[in-house]
Each structure stands twice: as C-alpha cells, then as structure tokens.
C-alpha positions in Angstrom: 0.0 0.0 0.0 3.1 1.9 0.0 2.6 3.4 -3.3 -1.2 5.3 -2.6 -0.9 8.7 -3.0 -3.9 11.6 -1.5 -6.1 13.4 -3.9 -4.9 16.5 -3.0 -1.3 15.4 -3.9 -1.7 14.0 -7.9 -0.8 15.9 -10.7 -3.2 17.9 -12.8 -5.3 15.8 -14.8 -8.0 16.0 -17.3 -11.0 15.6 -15.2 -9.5 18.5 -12.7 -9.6 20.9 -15.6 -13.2 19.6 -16.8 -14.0 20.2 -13.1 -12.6 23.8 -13.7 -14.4 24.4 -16.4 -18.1 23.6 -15.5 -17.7 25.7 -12.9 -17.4 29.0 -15.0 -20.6 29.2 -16.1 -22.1 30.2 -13.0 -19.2 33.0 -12.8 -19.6 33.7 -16.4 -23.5 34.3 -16.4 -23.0 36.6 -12.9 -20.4 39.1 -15.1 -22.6 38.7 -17.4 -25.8 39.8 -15.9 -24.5 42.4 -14.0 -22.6 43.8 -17.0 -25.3 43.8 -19.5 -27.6 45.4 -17.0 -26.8 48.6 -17.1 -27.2 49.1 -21.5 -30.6 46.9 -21.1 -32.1 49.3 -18.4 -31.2 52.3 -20.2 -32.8 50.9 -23.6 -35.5 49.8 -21.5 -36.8 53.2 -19.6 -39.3 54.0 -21.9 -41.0 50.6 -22.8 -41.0 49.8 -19.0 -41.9 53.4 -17.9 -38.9 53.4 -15.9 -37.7 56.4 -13.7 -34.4 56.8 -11.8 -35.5 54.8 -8.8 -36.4 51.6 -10.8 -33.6 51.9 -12.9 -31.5 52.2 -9.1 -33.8 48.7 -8.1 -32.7 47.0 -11.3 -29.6 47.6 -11.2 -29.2 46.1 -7.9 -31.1 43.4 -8.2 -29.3 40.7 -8.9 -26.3 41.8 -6.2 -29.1 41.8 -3.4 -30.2 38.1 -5.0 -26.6 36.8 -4.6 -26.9 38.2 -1.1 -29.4 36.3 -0.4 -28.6 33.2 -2.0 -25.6 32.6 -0.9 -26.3 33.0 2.6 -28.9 30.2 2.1 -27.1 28.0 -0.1 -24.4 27.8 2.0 -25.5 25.8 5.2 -27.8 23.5 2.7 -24.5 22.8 0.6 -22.6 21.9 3.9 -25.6 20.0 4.7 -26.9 18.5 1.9 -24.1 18.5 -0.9 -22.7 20.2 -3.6 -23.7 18.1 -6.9 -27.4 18.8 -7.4 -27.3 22.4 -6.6 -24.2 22.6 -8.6 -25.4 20.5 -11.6 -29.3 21.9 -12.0 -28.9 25.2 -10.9 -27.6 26.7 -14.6 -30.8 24.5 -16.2 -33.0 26.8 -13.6 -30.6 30.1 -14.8 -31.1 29.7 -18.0 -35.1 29.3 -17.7 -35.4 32.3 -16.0 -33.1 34.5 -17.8 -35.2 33.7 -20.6 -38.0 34.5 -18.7 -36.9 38.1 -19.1 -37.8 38.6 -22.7 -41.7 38.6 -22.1 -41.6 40.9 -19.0 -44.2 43.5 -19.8 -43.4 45.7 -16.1 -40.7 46.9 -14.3 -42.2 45.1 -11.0 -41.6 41.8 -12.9 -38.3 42.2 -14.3 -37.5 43.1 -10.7 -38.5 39.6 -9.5 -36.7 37.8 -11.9 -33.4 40.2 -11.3 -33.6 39.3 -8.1 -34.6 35.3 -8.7 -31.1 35.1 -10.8 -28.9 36.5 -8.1 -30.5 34.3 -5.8 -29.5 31.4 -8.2 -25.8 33.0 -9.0 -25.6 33.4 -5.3 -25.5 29.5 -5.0 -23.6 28.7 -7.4 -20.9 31.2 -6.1 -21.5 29.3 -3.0 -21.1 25.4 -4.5 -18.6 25.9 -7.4 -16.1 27.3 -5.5 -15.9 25.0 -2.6 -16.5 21.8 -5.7 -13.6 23.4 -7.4 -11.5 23.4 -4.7 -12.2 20.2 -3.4 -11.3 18.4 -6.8 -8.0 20.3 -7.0 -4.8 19.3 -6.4 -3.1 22.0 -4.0 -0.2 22.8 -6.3 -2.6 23.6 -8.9 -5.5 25.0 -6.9 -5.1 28.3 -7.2 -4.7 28.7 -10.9 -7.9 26.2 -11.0 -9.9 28.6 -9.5 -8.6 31.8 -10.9 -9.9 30.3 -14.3 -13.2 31.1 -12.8 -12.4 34.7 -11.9 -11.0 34.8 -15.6 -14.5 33.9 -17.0 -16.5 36.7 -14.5 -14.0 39.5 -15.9 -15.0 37.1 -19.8 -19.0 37.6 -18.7 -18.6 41.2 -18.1 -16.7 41.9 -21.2 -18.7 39.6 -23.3 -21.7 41.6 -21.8 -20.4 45.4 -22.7 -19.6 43.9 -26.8 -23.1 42.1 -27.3 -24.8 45.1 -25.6 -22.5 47.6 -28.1 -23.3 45.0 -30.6 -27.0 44.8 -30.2 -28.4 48.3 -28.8 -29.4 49.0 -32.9 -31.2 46.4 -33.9 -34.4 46.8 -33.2 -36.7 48.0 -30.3 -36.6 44.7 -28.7 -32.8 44.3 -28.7 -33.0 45.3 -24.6 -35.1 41.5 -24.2 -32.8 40.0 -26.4 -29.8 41.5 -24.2 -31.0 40.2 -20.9 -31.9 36.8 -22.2 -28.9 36.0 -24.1 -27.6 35.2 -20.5 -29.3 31.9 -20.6 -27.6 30.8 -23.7 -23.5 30.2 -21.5 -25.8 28.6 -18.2 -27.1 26.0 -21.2 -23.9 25.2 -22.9 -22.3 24.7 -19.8 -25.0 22.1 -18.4 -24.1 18.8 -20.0 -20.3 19.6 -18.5 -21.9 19.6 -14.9 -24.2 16.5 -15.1 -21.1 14.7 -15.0 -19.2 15.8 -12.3 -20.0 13.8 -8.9 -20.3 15.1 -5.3 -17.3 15.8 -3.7 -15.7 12.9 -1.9 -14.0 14.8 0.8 -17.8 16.3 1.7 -18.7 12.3 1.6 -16.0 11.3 3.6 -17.0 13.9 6.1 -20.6 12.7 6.2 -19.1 9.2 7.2 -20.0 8.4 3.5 -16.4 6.4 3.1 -17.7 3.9 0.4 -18.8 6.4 -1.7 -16.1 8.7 -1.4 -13.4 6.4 -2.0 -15.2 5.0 -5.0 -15.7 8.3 -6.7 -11.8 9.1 -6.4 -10.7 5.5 -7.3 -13.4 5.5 -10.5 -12.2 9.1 -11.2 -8.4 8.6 -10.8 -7.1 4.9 -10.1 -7.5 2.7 -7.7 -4.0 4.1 -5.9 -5.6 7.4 -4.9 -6.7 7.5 -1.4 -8.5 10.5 1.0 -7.2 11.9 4.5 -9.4 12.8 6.8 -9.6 13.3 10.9 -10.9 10.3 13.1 -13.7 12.3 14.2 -14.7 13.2 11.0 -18.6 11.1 11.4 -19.1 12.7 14.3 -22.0 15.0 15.0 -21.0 18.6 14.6 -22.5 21.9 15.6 -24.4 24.0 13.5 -22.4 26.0 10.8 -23.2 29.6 11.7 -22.0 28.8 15.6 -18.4 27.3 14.0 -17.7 30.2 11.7 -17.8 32.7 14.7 -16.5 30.0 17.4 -13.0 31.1 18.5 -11.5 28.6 16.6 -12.7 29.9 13.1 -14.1 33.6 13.6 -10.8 35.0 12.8 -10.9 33.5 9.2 -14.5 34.3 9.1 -13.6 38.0 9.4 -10.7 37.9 7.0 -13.1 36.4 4.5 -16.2 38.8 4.8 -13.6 42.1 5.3 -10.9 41.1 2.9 -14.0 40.0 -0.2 -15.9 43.4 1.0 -12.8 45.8 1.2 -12.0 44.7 -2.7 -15.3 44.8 -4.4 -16.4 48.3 -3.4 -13.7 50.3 -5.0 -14.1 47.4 -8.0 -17.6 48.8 -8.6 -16.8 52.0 -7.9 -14.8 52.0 -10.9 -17.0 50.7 -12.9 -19.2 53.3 -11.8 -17.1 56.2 -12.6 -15.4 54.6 -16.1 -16.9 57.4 -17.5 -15.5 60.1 -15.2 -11.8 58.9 -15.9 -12.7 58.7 -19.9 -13.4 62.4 -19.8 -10.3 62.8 -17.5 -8.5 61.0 -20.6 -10.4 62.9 -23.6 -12.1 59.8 -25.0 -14.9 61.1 -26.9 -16.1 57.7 -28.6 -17.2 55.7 -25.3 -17.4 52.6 -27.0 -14.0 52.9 -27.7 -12.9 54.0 -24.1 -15.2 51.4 -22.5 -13.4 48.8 -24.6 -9.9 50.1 -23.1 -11.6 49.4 -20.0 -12.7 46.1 -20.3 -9.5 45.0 -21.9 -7.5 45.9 -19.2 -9.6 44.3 -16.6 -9.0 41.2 -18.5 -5.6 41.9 -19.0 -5.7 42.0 -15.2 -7.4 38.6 -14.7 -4.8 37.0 -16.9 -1.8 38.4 -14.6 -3.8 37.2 -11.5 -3.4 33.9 -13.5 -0.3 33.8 -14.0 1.4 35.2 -10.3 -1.4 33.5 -8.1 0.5 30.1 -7.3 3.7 32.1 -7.6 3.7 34.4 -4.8 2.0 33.7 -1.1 -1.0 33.8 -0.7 -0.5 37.1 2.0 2.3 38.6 0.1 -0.6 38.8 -3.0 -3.7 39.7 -0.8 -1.8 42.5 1.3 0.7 43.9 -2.0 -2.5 44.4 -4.2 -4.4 46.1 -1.5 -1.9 48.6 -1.0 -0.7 49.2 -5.0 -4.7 49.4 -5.9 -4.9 51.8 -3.1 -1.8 54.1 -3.7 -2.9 53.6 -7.7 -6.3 55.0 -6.9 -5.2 57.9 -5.2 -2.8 59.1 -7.5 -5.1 58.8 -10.0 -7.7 60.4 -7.8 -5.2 64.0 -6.6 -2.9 63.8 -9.1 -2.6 66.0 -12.4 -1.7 64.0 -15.7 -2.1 64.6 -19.0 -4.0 62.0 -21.4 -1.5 59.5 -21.4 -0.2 59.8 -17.6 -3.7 59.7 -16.7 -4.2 56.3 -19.0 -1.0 54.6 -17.6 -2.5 55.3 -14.2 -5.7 54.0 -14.4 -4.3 51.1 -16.2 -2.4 50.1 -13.3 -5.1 50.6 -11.1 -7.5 48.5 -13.1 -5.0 45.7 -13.5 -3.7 45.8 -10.1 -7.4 45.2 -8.8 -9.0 43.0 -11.5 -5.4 40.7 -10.5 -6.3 41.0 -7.2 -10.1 39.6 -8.1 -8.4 36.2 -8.4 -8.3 35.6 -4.4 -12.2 36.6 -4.4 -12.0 32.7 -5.7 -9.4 31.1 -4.3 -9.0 32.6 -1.0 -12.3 31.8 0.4 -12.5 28.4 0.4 -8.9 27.7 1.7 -10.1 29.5 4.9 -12.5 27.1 6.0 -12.5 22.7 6.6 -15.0 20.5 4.2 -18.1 20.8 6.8 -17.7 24.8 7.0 -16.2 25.9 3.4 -19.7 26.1 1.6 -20.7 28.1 4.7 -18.1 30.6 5.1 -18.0 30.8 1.4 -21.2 32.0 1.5 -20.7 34.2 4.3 -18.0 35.9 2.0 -20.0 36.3 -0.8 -23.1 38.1 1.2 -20.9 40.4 2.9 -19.0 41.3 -0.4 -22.2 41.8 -2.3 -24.4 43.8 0.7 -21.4 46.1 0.2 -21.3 46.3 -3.6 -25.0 46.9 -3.4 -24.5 49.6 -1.0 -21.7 51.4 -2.5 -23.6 51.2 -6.3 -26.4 52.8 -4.2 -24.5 55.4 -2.0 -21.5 56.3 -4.3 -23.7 58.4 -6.9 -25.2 60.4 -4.2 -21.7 60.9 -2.6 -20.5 62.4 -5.5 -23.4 64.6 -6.0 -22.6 66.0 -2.6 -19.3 65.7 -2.1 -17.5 65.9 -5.3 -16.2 62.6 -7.1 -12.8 63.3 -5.6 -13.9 62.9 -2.1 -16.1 60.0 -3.0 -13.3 57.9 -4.5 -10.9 59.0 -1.5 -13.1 57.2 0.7 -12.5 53.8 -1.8 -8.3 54.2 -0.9 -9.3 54.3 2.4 -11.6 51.2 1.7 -8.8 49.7 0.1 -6.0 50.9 3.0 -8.6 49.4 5.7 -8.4 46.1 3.8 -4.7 45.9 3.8 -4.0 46.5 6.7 -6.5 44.3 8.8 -5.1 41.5 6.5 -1.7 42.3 7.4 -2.8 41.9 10.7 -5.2 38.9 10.5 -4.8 36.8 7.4 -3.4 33.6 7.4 -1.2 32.4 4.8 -3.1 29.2 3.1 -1.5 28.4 -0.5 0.5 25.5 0.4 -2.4 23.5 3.0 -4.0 20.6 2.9 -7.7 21.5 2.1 -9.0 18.1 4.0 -9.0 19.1 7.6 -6.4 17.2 9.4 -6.4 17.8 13.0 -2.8 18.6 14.0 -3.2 16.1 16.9 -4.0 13.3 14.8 -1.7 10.8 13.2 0.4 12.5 10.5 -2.8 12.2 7.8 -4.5 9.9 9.3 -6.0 7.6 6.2 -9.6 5.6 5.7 -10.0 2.9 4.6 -13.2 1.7 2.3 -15.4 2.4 5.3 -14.4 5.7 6.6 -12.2 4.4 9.0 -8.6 5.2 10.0 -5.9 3.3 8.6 -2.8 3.4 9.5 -1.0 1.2 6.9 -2.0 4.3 4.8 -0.5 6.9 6.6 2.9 6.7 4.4 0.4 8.4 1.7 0.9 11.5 3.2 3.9 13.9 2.5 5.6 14.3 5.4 6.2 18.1 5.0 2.9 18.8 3.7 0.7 21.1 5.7 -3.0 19.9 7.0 -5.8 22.2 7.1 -6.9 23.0 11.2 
C-alpha cells in the first residue's frame, strides 16, 4: 500500500480541468448579468416606464439576490451536498433569464433580477468549494482563478453584445437580458457529470462512496485523508464560523472580499469620469480600453497567483490598488499619464479579483467551506449593493474626488487588517487534518482510520486545522 498517493497530492489531470471548467458558467453568467444590465435598463426606460428609482432597483437586483442566496445556499451545501445544486442550478438560470424577454413591467423584471442572483448566489457558494475540493493544492489556485477569468469574460462579453446589439431593433434590450441563458445551457451537460465531492462524503461518514468516486475518477491508488472524528456530530455551521477557533478567518473572509469589491464597482461606476479625465470622446472605444484591461488584469492574476504567497498577493495588491487610486484620484496628468495610471489601477485590482475565488475556500475545513463561502459572498455583495447605491449620491454631494478617497481608504482598511489577521493558506491541505491526529490519518473503504496508509501523506505537507 506503500505506493497510494492523497487526492490533494496527484498531478493535474483531465478531469481537474473539466471540473474547472463547468464551474465557470455560473461566474460567467453573474459578469454577465450584472454587465449587461446597465445598457438593457437604459434601452428599457421607456417601454418599462422606468424612472431613476427603478432603474437604481434594477440595477441592484441581482447583487441583493446573490446576497441572499448565498447566505442560504451555503449551510444546505454543507448539509446536503454540492452536486445537485451545482449540476441543475444553470438549467433553472437559464429558464429564468429567458423569462426576461416577455416581462411587460418593471415590477416583474424586478422579481426575476432578483430570482437570478439568488441562483448565481448558490452557485458562487457550491462551485467554489466543488472546485476546490477536486483540485490538487499545487494547482489550486490557478484552477480557481480560471473562474475569476470567466467573471471579468461575462462582463466583457456583456459590454460587446450590448455595443453590438443596442441597434437592432426595439426589442434588442429583451434580447440582451436573455442571451444570459444561452453560456448557463452550454455549460450544463459539462456539470451532469461531475460527482459530489468525496472529501464532503467522507465527512458525512460516506467512506464507500467517497473512495469510489476518487478510485473510478483517478485509479485505484488514490486515497483521502481525513480526521478520526470526522462522522461525528457537529455543531451548526453559523455557531463554527464565529466559534473562537474559526471567527478570525471568518472575518478575513467577509472584510478582505468586502474591502475589494467596493472600489471594484466603484470603478466601474465612474469609467466614464476617468474617460473624460483621458479625452475619450467615442465611449465605446474607451469602455473597450476598460474592459480589456480588466482582463488583462485577470490573466496576470493567473499567471502570479500560485507564484507568490497567498499574504504577500492579498496584502501587496491592497496597498498598490490603493496608492494607484489615489494618484489617480489628486494627481494631475495629462492624457497618457492619466491612462498609464488608471491602467495600473484596473489591472492591479481586477489581478487581485483572483483571491475573491481562491481565497475563500482555503479558509474554512469541508463541513464549513460552503458556509463561510457564503458568508464571504453576502458580505461582499451587501457592500457592492451599497456602495452602487451610495456612491452616486456621494458624488453629488461631495465631489467625485472625495467620493473615490473614501474607496483608498476602503482599500487601506483592507490591507491592513489583513496584514494583521490573514493567514497564509496556498500551500495547506484543504481536508482538515487535526494537528493532533496521526500524520494524515488515512480511511480505509469504510471511513475508517488506517494506519498502513499513513505513508500516503507527505511528510512536510501542511494539514488544514
């Protein structure tokens, strides 16, 4: 038995990418919806009768939706599973984005805004902790920064079919808003085949099951570490996440998420505030700069996120969006100083998107990740729906100079309460370990410690607490 090896400890294989993959369509549809929002509501205000406060609700929507669903979706995950939310729930996307096209009211495209944040909210919740679970740890990171590449894909994808489509006809607006559907469906028949995650199984004292997943999936040398205790009743989720032991990751989860995504939407906010700064008269043209440099960011995130600790990225991209942001915010430049700066600045922080998927679920064991993901993802949302809401009335009191200085000190806050408070997780174990067990304890068939396995193990591989 000498020759097992964990899951967390193979090389990258086909299946771990396919894994990868079906889980961007959730992330893809979310940039997708809340990018193509914006050009559909403003086609839409006079079929729909719509006056600044609806077009404020619609807007909205959807980030109050994911609020709410992944706050839910997150105990029933940790309960329940991850495969049938995360294998049905694109089929139920899809159905309801095309719901949108015969929406004769404001009220109902309000209800089904809100119904597919809701649904994006759960599959935030489900596809990053299924992701992560699959992954091998040397490659985990860039697994799940391939879905924060396809949210920045969405969002771009959603500002050149809206560009593309607002002149076809007076319907294009319906047409815009359900084309969302059409990524949830291709991405379907990729999820039906993915199967729950063993190290969840293993956790529910589901052994059999687990084992024969990995060993179907990967060969019959592949094995699972997990605690002794790991059948054992447990408390309820919400009580763990702020128990001693884990409400210091809880905070760095909610605050770290929160801290990033308000001056994220606050740029996207005032885009066209820094095009006039740069003299862009064709907006299509300067909105494209944008989005190409916010995938041009995603790609770096790509590229440096399995390179550099996990700290060293979280707390250096906090402070370089931050100083980025205020130059660009006091300083004088002329049209190309001011571009170079608010390339950096979008780069710096659409990289720094990247740990929005990976650092989450490396913060919490199996029976809490699909919870304290979802604890992330509300707080990170409430505060995006907040700022979208607040930011435009700040800057109609205050000036938008004062308004963005309060997103570098958003973004100084964040850096340093994670200087102070987050933990460094890139090389751990993600299957929970207890550090007074035997070195990875191992199961047999049944669930069960074995100890003829325990060679399996690296020795100088770290174990999640």
């Amino acid at each position: 038995m000498s020759n097992q090896v964990l899951l967390e400890d193979l090389p990258l294989r086909p299946f771990h990418i396919g894994v990868a993959f079906s889980g961007t369509g959730g992330q893809f549809s979310d940039g997708f919806v809340l990018g193509i929002i914006g050009i559909a509501v403003s086609m839409a205000a006079l079929p729909l009768h719509l006056d600044a406060l609806w077009m404020g609700l619609l807007g909205a929507a959807s980030l109050a939706g994911l609020f709410i669903g992944s706050m839910l979706a997150g105990p029933i995950a940790d309960r329940h599973g991850r495969r049938t939310i995360f294998a049905y729930d694109m089929l139920l996307f899809a159905v309801v984005s095309a719901a949108q096209y015969f929406v004769t009211s404001a009220s109902q495209l309000l209800v089904l805004r809100l119904a597919l944040g809701l649904i994006l909210g759960a599959d935030y919740v489900v596809s990053k902790s299924l992701v992560t679970e699959y992954s091998p740890r040397r490659y985990r990171g860039r697994l799940l920064s391939v879905l924060a590449a396809a949210w920045a894909a969405g969002y771009v994808g959603a500002y050149l079919v809206g560009f593309t489509m607002r002149d076809i006809g007076p319907d294009a607006w319906r047409i815009m808003l359900a084309a969302s559907g059409v990524p949830a469906l291709l991405i379907l028949p990729f999820r039906l085949i993915v199967p729950e995650s063993p190290m969840w199984l293993m956790k529910r004292g589901r052994g059999d099951e687990a084992l024969a997943i990995v060993r179907r999936r990967f060969g019959p040398e592949v094995t699972l570490s997990t605690t002794t205790a790991a059948t054992q009743q447990r408390k309820g989720a919400w009580s763990q996440l702020f128990s001693p032991r884990w409400r210091k990751n809880t905070l760095v989860g909610c605050v770290f998420y929160t801290c990033q995504v308000i001056p994220y939407f606050a740029l996207g906010t005032f885009a066209p505030k820094v095009l006039e700064a740069l003299h862009v008269k064709d907006k299509f043209a300067g909105g494209l700069v944008y989005n190409i440099l916010l995938l041009v960011g995603a790609a770096i995130g790509l590229l440096l996120i399995d390179r550099i600790s996990r700290r060293t990225f979280l707390i250096g991209t906090f402070y370089l969006a931050a100083l980025g942001l205020a130059v660009l915010t006091y300083a004088s430049f002329g049209p190309i100083g001011t571009m170079l700066v608010f390339g950096f600045f979008a780069c710096i922080l659409s990289a720094a998107a990247n740990l929005e998927f990976v650092y989450p679920p490396e913060l919490f064991p199996t029976h809490l990740r699909a919870s304290g993901v979802g604890l992330a993802v509300a707080s990170s949302r409430f505060g995006s729906a907040i700022s979208t809401f607040l930011l435009p009335i700040a800057v109609q009191q205050v000036g938008i100079h004062a308004a963005l200085g309060v997103c570098v000190a958003v973004l100084l806050f964040g850096g340093v309460f994670c200087h102070f408070m987050a933990p460094e997780t890139g090389g751990e174990s993600v299957s929970d370990v207890k550090s007074d067990s035997v070195a990875g304890d191992q199961v047999d068939a049944a669930g069960h410690p074995d100890a003829t396995l325990a060679t399996a193990a690296p020795s100088g591989s770290k174990t999640r607490l």
